[in-house]
N, C-alpha and C positions, 0 to 999 in steps of 0.2 A: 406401465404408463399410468400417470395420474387419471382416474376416473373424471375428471373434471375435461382432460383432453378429448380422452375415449369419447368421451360425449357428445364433445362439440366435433369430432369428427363425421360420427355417426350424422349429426346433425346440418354439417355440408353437404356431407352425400345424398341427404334427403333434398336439399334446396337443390344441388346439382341438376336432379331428377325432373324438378318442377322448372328451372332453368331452358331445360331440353323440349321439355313442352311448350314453353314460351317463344323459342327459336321457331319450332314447326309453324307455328301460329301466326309468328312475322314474317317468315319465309312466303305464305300464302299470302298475307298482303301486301307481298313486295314493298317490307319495310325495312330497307337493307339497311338501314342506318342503326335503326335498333336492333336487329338480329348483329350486328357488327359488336353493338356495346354488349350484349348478351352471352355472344363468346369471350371477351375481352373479360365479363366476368367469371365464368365458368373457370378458365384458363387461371385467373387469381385465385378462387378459391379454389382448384386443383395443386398449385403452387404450394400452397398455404396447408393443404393435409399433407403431402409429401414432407414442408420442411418438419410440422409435430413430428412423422413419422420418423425421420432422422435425425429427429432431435433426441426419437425413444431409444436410441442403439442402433446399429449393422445388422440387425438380424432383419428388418422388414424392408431390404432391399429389393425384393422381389415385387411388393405392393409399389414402392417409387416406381420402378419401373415400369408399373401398369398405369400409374399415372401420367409418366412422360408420354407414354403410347396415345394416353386418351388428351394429352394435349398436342401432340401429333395430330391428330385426327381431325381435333377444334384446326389446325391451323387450315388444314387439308379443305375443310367443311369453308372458310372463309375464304377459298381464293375462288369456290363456285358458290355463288348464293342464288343461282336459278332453282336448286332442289336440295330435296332432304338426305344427299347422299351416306353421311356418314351419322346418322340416329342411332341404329342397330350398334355401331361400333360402339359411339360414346355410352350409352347405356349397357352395354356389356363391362366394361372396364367397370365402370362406377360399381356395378355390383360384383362383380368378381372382389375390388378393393374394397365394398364392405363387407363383403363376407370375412375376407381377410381379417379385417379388423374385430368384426363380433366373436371369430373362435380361436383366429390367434394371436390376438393383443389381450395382454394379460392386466387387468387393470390393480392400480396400487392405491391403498388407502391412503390417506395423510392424518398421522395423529400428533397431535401437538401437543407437549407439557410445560406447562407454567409454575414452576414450583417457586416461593417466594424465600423460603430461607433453606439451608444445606443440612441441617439437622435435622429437617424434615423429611429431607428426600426418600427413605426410607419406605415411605410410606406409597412414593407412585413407582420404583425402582423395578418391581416385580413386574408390574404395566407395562413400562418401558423395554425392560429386557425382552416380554414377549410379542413387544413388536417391532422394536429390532431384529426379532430373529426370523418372523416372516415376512417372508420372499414377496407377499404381498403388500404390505405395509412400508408406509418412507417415513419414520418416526423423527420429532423434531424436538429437543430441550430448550427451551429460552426462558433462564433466569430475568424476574422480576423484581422491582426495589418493592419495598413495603413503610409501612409505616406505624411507631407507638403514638398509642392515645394516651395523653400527660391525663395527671389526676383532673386537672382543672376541663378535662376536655378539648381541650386541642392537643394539637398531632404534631409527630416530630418531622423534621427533617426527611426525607427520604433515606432511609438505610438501603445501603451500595449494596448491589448480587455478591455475592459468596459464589465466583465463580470457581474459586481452590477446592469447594469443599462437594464440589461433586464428583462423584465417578465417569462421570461422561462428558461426554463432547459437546461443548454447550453454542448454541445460534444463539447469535446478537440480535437477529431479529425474524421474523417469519412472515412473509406475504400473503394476504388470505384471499384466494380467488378459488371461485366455484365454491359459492360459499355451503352449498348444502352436501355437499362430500368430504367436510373433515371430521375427527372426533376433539376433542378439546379437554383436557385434564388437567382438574387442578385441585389444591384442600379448601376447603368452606374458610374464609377466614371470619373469626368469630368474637365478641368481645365479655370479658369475663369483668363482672363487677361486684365485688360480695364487701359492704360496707363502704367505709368510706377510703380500700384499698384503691390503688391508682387500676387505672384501667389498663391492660397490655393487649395488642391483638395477637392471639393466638391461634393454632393450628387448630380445627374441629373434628370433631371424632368421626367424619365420614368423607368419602373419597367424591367427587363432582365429575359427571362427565354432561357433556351439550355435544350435541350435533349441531354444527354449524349451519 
């Protein structure tokens, strides 16, 4: 599971928590109207870690199922709202389902390479293969256009991705959300001027990574 899900799971299950407190508190001043919208939310964002959950694979069928339970229970808790009969339940599930998630969702990095021309690629290939090859990482290529700087100082045209001349499997594009959980790799692009030779942008002698 992408670290950016994990996350925001973890971070339901904490609001869930503080949800359940809120219920107790309306229920005492017979505020059925709000304790009504209270579960209504609970039950969405119950909903809502269940679909990530199944969106991660088949394997954390066991955690949906402690979900459905604890929206069970919401429904159960909404057809008596004179007492606090089902707290103990709903807060058992919730943390049953996060424990779940803290030791067995496995969380997966996202790295993404931006290489701008194919005769470079060389140079982040080794990157990329090793992390492609762990189980924890979901590695992404997305060729870049680039551009020559003319002697006179202006730039060319956009030169088209050299999508033929990679070894890999190259994304059109890549969506960056959660933005502080990915790595980002790419070459310094650098410009070389000795005389009154034309200016070309070329490759730099060191490899760039940013945390997003």
């Amino acid at each position: 599971m992408r670290r950016y899900n994990k996350r925001k799971l973890t971070e339901d299950f904490d609001s869930l928590f503080e949800l359940h407190d809120r219920i107790g508190a309306g229920l005492k001043e017979d505020a059925h109207a709000q304790v009504s919208a209270l579960l209504a939310k609970c039950q969405e964002t119950a909903i809502s870690a269940g679909n990530r959950l199944e969106e991660d694979g088949g394997s954390h069928q066991s955690a949906v199922r402690v979900l459905e339970e604890y929206c069970e229970a919401l429904y159960l808790q909404s057809l008596d709202l004179s007492e606090y009969t089902m707290r103990s339940r709903l807060d058992a599930c919730i943390t049953q389902v996060r424990e779940y998630v803290r030791q067995q969702v496995n969380e997966t990095l996202e790295v993404v390479f931006l290489p701008y021309k194919a005769s470079m690629w060389d140079s982040l290939e080794s990157v990329w293969r090793a992390a492609k090859e762990d189980k924890n990482c979901a590695a992404y290529v997305v060729a870049i256009p680039y551009f020559d700087k003319n002697p006179d100082g202006t730039v060319s045209l956009p030169i088209l991705r050299h999508k033929n001349g990679f070894p890999c499997g190259l994304h059109h594009f890549i969506i960056f959300r959660g933005t502080k959980r990915k790595k980002l790799f790419f070459r310094n692009p650098e410009y070389a001027r000795t005389g009154n030779l034309p200016c070309t942008m070329r490759a730099g002698n060191s490899l760039s990574m940013f945390r997003l």
